[in-house]
N, C-alpha and C positions, 0 to 999 in steps of 0.2 A: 912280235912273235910271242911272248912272253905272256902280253893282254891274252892272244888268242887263245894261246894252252893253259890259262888260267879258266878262261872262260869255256873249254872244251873238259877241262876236268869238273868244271861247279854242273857241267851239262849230266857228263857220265854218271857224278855223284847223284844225281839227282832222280837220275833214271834208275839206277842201283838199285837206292834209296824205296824208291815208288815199286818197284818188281819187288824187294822182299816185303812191303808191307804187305802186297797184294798174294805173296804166296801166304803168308804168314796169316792171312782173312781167308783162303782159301782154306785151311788146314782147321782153323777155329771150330771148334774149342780143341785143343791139345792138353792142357795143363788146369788144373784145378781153378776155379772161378771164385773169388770170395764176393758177397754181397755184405757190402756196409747199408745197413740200418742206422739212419739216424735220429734213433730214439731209443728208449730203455728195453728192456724187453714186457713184453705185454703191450696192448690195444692194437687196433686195425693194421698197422702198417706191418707190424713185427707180426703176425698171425696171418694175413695175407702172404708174405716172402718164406715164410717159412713151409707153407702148403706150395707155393709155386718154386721152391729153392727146390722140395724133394720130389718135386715129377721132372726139373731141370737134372737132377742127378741121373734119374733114370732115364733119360731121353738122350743125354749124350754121355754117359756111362765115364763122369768125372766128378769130382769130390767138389759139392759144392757146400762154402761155409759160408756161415749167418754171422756177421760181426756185428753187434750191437752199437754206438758210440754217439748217444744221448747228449742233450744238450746245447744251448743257445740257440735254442727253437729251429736245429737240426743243422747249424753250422758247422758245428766241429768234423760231425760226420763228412757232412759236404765241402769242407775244405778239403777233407782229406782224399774223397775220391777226383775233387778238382785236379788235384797234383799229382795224382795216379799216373801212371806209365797208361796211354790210350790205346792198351791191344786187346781189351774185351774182360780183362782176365782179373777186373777191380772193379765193382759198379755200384751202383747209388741206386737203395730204396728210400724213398720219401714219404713224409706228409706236405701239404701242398706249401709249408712256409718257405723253404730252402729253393723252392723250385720258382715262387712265382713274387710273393712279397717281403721277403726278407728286403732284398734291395730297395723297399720303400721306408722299412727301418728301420735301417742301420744304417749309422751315417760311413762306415767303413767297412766295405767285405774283402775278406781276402781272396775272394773268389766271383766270378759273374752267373747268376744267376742261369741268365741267358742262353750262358756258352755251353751248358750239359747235352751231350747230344739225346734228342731222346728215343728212345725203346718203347714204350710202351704203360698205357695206364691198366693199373691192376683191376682195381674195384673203386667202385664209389658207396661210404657210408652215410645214411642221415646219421644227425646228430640230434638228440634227445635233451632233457632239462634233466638231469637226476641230481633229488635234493636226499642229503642225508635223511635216514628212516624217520626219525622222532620228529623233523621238520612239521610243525604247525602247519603251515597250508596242506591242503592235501588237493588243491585245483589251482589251475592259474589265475583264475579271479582271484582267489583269495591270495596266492604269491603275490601276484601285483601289487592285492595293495597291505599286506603284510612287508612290502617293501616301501612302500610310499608313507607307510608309520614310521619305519626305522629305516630311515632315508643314511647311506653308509655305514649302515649297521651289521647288515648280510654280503658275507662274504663269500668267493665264489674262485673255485680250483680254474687253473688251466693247465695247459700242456703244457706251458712256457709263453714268456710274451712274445706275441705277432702270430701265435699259433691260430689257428681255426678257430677252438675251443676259446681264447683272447677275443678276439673279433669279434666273432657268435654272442661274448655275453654286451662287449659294445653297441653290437646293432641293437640287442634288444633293447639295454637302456637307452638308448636313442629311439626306440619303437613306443619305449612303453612312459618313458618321461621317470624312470627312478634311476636312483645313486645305488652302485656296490662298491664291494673295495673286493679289489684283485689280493688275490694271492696265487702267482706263477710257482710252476714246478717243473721239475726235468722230464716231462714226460708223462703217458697215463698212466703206470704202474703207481709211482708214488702220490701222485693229486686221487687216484681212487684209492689208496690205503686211509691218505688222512679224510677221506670224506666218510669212507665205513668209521672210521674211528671216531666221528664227529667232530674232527678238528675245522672243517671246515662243512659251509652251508650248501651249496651247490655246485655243478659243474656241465656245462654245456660238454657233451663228450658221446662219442659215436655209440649208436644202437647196437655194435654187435659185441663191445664190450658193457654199457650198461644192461643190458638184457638181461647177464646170469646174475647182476647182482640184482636186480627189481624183481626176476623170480624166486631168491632165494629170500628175500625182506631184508636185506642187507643195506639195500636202498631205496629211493623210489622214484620213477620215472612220471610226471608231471604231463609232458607232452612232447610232442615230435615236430621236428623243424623241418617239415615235406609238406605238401601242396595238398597231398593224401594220405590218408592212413596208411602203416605199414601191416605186410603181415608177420605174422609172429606177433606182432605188438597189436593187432585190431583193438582190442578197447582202450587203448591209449589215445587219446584226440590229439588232435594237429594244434600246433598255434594259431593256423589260419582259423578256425574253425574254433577255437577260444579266445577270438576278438584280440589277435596282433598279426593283422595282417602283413603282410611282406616279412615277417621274418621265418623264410626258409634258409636250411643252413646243412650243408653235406660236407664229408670231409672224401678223402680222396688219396689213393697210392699208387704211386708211381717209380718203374728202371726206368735211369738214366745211364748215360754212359761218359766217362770222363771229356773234356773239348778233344774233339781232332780225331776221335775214334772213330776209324773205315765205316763207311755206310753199310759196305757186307757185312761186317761183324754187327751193327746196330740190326740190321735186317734179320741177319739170322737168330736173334736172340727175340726179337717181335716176330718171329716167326713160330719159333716153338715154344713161345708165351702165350700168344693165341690158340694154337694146337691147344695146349694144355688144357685152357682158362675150355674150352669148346668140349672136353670128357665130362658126361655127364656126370659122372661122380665129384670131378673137382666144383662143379659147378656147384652142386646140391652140398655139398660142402660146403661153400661157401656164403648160400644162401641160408644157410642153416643158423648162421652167425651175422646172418642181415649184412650181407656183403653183396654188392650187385659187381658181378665181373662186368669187365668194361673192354678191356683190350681192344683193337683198332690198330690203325698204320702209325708212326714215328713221325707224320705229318697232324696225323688229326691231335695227338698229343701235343703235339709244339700248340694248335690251333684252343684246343681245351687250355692250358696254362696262359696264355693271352687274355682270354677272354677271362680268367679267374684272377688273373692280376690287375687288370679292371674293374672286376666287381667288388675285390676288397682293397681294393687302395681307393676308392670310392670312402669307405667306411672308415678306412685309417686316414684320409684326407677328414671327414667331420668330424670323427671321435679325437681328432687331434694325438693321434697314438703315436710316439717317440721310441726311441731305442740308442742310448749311447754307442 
């Protein structure tokens, strides 16, 4: 008897349980939404979320904030939305390391990768070669082999190691047969401060944040890691097209939403993400800063970070790239 009303109460709890999550998705959003950014503030990710945080405010008429929280090529942030309470109301903006190969290296995450529910991809950025201003080369012929003279000599910014920006400068030296030496950072705000300062030589880093500094002479942009030319950037050439083939390289942001979060709440959040990303204004917006909106279903998302944790754990499997 005892068994049975044990097991008639774990029943009820359950059901309970299941009816308020589902009133409680029904209702969403009620209460103030933060979005953790896990990167500094400045470049793609942070500039993306922040155009798509304030048509979020106005579309479901609640206080949505931007939390920045940089750092260990976007862990810290993504732990933190991992362990979030999973009712819509804490989510996770990215660049693609947190989402897809962080777990190839790190030999310990506090968090899975995997388990983020997803929402929705923002935009996809190329990424660009920009070499501080006074840099000698001023073509990738001559980078090449301005680097093949001073073999780990030229040093070269990332976001942080396993970031895109990491990767991007791996494949090439695996494309093009030269040595750099890394220098990681927390993010794109600080690796572009020290490259305008000329502390450091180059930085494989998205188009819509090198753009203002290559039109202002701040820096210089070499070439673009796309199949074709960009616009805004037309007289920039392609790597393809300056003799290093296959290294095409885009970076990419993405909501997620903590494990275990309602699919009505993931839904309706890829719902009026897409709305948004579809006003022509935010569009041209965005394109204005070399950002191609991308948005799509919460499936095709999951199917895009598969196929991206494939293509660079390909390259962190050759480049032999590690991470304590």
């Amino acid at each position: 008897m005892r068994v049975r009303s044990a097991f008639i109460a774990a029943v009820s709890f359950c059901i309970a349980a299941n009816t308020a999550h589902a009133q409680s998705a029904d209702k969403y959003p009620s209460d103030t939404i933060k979005i953790i950014v896990c990167v500094p503030p400045g470049g793609a990710v942070d500039s993306a979320t922040r155009i798509i945080a304030e048509r979020l405010r106005q579309k479901f008429g609640k206080t949505i904030v931007v939390d920045n929280r940089g750092g260990q090529a976007g862990n810290i942030g993504a732990e933190a939305v991992a362990t979030a309470k999973p009712d819509g109301y804490t989510l996770l903006a990215a660049q693609p390391a947190p989402l897809t190969i962080n777990g190839l290296l790190y030999k310990k995450l506090n968090y899975d990768p995997a388990a983020f529910e997803p929402v929705a991809i923002m935009t996809t950025v190329p990424n660009v070669l920009l070499v501080r201003a006074d840099f000698p080369a001023k073509t990738i012929g001559e980078f090449i082999a301005y680097v093949k003279t001073h073999p780990g000599k030229v040093n070269y910014a990332s976001q942080g190691n396993g970031t895109t920006s990491h990767l991007t400068a791996e494949l090439f030296q695996e494309l093009t047969g030269t040595e750099l030496m890394h220098v990681p950072y927390r993010g794109t705000g600080p690796a572009m401060n020290d490259l305008i300062a000329g502390h450091v030589d180059m930085f494989f880093v998205e188009a819509a944040v090198a753009r203002q500094q290559h039109n202002n002479g701040k820096a210089r942009i070499l070439a673009v890691a796309t199949d074709k030319r960009v616009d805004g950037l037309s007289d920039i050439p392609t790597f393809v097209e300056s003799g290093v083939p296959g290294l095409v390289s885009a970076t990419w942001n993405a909501i997620a939403a903590p494990p275990g979060t309602p699919k009505a709440i993931t839904e309706t959040l890829n719902r009026a993400i897409n709305e948004i990303m579809a006003q022509p204004d935010v569009r041209q917006q965005l394109l204005s800063i070399s950002m191609q909106p991308v948005g799509g279903t919460p499936a095709d998302m999951t199917r895009f970070t598969q196929q991206e944790t494939k293509r660079w754990g390909d390259v962190i499997r050759h480049a032999n790239v590690t991470i304590n």
